[in-house]
Rosetta silent file (secondary structure, phi, psi, omega in degrees, C-alpha in Angstrom):
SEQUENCE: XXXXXXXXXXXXXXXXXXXXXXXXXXXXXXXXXXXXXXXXXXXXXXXXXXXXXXXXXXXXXXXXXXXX
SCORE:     score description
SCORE:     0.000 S_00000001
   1 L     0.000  141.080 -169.585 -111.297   97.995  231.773 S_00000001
   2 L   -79.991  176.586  166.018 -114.205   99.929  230.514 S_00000001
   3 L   -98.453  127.581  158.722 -114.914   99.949  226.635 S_00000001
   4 L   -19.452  -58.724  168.683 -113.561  102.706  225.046 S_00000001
   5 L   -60.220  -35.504 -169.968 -116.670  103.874  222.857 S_00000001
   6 H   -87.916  -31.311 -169.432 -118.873  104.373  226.512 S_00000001
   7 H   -76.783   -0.922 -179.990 -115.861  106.803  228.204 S_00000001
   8 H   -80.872  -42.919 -166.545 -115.782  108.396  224.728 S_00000001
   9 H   -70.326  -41.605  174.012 -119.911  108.565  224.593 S_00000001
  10 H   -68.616  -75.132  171.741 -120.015  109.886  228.147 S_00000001
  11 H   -11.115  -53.832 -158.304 -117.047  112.664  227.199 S_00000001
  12 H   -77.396  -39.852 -172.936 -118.906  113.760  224.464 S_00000001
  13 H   -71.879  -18.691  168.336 -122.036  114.032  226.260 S_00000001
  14 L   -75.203  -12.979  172.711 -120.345  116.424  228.880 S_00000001
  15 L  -105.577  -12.921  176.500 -119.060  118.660  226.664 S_00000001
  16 L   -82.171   13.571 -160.046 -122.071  118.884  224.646 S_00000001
  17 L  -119.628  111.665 -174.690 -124.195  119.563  227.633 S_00000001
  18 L   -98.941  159.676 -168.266 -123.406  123.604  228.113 S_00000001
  19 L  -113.404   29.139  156.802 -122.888  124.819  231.123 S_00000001
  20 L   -71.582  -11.478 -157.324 -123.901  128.179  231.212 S_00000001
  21 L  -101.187   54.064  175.110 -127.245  127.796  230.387 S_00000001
  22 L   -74.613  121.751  169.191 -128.881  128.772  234.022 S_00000001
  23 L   -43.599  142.629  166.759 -131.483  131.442  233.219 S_00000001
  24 L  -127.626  175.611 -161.966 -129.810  135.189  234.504 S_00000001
  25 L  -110.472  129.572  177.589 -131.931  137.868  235.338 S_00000001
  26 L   -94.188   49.304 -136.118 -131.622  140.240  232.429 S_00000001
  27 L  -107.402   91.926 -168.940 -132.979  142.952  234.266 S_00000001
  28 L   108.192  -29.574  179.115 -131.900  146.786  233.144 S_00000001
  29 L   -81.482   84.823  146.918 -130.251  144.837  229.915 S_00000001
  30 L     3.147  144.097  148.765 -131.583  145.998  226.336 S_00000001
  31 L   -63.567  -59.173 -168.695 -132.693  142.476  224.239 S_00000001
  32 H   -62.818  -47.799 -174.493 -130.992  143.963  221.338 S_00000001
  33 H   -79.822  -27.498  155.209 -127.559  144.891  223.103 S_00000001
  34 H   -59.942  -37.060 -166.933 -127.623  140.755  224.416 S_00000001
  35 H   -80.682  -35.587  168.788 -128.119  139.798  221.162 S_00000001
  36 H   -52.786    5.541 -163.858 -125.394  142.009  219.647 S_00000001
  37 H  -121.102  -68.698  164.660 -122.845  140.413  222.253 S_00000001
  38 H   -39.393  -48.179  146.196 -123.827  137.295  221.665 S_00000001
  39 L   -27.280  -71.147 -171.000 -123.476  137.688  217.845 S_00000001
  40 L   -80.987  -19.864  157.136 -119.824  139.145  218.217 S_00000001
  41 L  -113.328   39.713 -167.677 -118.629  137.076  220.823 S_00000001
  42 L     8.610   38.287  177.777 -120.033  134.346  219.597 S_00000001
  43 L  -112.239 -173.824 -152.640 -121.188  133.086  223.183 S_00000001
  44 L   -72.351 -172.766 -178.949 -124.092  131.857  224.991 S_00000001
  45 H   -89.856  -15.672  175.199 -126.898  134.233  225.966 S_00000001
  46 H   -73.246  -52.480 -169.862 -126.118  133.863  230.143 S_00000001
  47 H   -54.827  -44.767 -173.773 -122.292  134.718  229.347 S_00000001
  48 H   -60.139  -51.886 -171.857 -123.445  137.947  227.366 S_00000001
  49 H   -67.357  -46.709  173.271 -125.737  139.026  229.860 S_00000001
  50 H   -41.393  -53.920 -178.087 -123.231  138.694  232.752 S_00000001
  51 H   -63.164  -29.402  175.761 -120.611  140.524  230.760 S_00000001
  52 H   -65.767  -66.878 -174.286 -122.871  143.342  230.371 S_00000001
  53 H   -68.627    2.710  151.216 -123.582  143.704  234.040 S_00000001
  54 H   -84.108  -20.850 -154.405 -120.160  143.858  235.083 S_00000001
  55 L  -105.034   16.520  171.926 -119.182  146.331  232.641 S_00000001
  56 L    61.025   58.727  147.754 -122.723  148.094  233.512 S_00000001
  57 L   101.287  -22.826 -176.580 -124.382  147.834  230.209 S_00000001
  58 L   -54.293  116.962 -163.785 -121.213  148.633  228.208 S_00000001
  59 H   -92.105  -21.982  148.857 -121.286  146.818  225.118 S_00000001
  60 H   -25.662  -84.482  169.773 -117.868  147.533  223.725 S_00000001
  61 H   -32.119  -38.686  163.886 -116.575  146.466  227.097 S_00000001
  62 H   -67.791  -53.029  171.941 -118.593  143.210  227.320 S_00000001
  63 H   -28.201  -64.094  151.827 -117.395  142.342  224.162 S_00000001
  64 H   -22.130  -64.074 -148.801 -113.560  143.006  225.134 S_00000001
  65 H   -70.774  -46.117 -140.161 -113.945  140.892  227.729 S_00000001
  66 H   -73.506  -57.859 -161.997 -115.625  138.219  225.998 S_00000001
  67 L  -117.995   44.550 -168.088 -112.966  137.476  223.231 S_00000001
  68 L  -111.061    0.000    0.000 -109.825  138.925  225.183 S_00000001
């Protein structure tokens, strides 16, 4: 049986490890409308950019999405 403390210490390190954070190509995206997404949907900076380019730049709509 393993000890308890390393499958906890390995858990922890997998959730602290994010997994999102693959550069995206922000390409056609405003700086300023990622960071406002990121701000209000409190999420990472990949997840923001993605939601903008499905909803084609809309930041209301990324947003929606974000925290629906």
């Amino acid at each position: 049986m393993q000890d308890l403390s390393k499958v906890m210490a390995k858990q922890d390190a997998a959730a602290a490890a994010p997994a999102d954070e693959e550069e995206v190509d922000e390409t056609g995206i405003e700086p300023r409308d990622i960071d406002l997404v990121m701000t209000q949907a409190s999420v990472s900076r990949a997840k923001a950019v993605k939601a903008l380019k499905a909803h084609d730049g809309d930041i209301v709509s990324a947003i929606m999405e974000l925290t629906a």
